[in-house]
C-alpha positions as CSV (number, residue, x, y, z in Angstrom):
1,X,15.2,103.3,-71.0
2,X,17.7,101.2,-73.1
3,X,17.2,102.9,-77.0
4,X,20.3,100.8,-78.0
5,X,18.4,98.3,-80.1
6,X,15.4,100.6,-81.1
7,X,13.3,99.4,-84.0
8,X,11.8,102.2,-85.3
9,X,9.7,102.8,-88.4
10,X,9.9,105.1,-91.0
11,X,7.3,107.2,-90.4
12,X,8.0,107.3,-86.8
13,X,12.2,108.4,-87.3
14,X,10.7,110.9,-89.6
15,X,8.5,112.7,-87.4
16,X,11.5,112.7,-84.5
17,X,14.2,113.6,-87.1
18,X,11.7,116.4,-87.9
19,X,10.4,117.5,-84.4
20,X,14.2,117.3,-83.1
21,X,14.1,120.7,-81.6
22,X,10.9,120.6,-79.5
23,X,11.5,120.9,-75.9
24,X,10.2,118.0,-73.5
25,X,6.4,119.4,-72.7
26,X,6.0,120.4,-77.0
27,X,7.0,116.9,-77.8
28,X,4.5,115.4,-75.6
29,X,1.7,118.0,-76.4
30,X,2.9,117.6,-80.3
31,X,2.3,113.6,-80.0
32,X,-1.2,114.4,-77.8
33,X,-2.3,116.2,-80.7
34,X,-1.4,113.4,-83.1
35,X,-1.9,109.9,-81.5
36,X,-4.4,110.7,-78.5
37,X,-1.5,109.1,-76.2
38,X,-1.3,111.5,-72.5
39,X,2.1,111.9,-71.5
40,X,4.5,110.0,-74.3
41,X,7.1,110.2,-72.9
42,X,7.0,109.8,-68.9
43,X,9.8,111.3,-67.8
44,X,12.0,114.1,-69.5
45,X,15.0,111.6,-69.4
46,X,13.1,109.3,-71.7
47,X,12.8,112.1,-74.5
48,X,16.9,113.2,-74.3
49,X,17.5,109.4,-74.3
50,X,15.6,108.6,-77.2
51,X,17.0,112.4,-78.9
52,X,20.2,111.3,-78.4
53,X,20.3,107.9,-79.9
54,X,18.8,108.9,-82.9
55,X,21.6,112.3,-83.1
56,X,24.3,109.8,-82.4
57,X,23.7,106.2,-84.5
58,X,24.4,105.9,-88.1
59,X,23.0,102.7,-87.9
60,X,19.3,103.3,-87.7
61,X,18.1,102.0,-90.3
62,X,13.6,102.4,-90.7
63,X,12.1,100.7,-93.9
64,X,9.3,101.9,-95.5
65,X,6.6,100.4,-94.5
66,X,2.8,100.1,-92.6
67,X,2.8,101.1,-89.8
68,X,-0.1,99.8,-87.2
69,X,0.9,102.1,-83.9
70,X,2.4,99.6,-81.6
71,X,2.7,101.6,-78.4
72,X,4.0,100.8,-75.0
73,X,1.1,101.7,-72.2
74,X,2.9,104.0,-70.0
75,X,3.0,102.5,-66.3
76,X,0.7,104.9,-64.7
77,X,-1.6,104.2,-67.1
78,X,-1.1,100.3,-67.0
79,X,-1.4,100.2,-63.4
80,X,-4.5,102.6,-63.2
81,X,-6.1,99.7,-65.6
82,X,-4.9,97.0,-63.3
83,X,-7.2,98.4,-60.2
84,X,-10.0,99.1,-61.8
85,X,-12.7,96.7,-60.3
């Protein structure tokens, strides 16, 4: 995944900045517990990606504001949706 032009909200960069040391399976089960959403992050390459650009840019910059939970539907999920008849 390309993070190189994330927008990211407040609330969101936050909870990363604050959950920065959770391994691949907490962060998933962490964001389970809190949003509902299976399996966040697909893969584990995802997660360091995402880790990583927020570690490394000084340019992130997340107002405060409302957030409403836009959230990509992860493929397996998209697809499973797609069959159903």
């Amino acid at each position: 995944m390309d993070f190189s032009c994330i927008d990211i909200g407040f609330l969101s960069l936050t909870f990363f900045q604050n959950n920065n040391r959770l391994s691949f399976k907490e962060i998933n089960n962490t964001l389970k517990d809190n949003t509902g959403i299976v399996n966040f992050f697909e893969k584990e390459e995802y997660f360091v990606q995402l880790k990583e650009t927020l570690i490394n840019s000084q340019s992130i910059v997340a107002e405060s504001q409302v957030e409403y939970g836009d959230y990509q539907t992860n493929q397996q999920l998209s697809q499973s949706i797609c069959n159903c008849r």
